[in-house]
C-alpha positions in Angstrom: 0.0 0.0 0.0 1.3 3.4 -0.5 1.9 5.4 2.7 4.2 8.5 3.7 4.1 12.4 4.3 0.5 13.9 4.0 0.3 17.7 4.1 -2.6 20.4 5.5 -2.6 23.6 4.4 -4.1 25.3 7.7 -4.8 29.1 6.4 -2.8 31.4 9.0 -1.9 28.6 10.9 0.4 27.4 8.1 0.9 23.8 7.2 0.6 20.8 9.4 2.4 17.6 8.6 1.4 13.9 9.1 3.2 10.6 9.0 0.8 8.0 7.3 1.7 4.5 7.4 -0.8 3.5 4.4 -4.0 2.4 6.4 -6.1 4.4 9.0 -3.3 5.8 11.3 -1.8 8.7 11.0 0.8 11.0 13.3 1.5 14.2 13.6 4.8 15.5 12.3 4.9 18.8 12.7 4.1 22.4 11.7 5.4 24.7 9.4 5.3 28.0 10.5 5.1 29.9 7.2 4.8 33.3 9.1 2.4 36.0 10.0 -0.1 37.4 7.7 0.6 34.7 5.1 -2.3 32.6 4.2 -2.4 29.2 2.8 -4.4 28.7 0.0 -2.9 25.2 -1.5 -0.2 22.5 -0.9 1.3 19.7 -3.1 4.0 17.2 -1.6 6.4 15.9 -4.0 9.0 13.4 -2.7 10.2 14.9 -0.3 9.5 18.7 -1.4 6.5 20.4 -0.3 4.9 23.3 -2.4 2.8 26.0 -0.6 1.0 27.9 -2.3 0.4 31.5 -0.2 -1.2 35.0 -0.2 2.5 35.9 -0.4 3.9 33.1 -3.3 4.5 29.5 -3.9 7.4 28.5 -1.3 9.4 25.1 -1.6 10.0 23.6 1.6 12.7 20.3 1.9 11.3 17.2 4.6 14.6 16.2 5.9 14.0 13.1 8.6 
């Protein structure tokens, strides 16, 4: 089964990463803080790159771990 990072855009709050092993479990991560006054409108994980799409621009954050 395929499992691995999932990704929340979470508006103001920024994005919210989760572990998923490929059934119904899922952990949290963590939280990337992509700053004040910076909403998140959309977010595409790649591999290990994750795209966020913002009020401010797309941004290209490296999972490392």
């Amino acid at each position: 089964s395929t499992q691995g990072l999932l990704a929340l855009g979470a508006g103001n709050d920024g994005v919210i990463l989760y572990n998923w092993d490929g059934g119904m479990s899922v952990s949290l991560k963590g939280i990337i803080d992509v700053g004040k006054n910076n909403y998140v409108f959309d977010v595409e994980v790649v591999g290990d790159n994750i795209y966020v799409a913002s009020e401010n621009g797309i941004t290209i954050y490296k999972v490392e771990g």
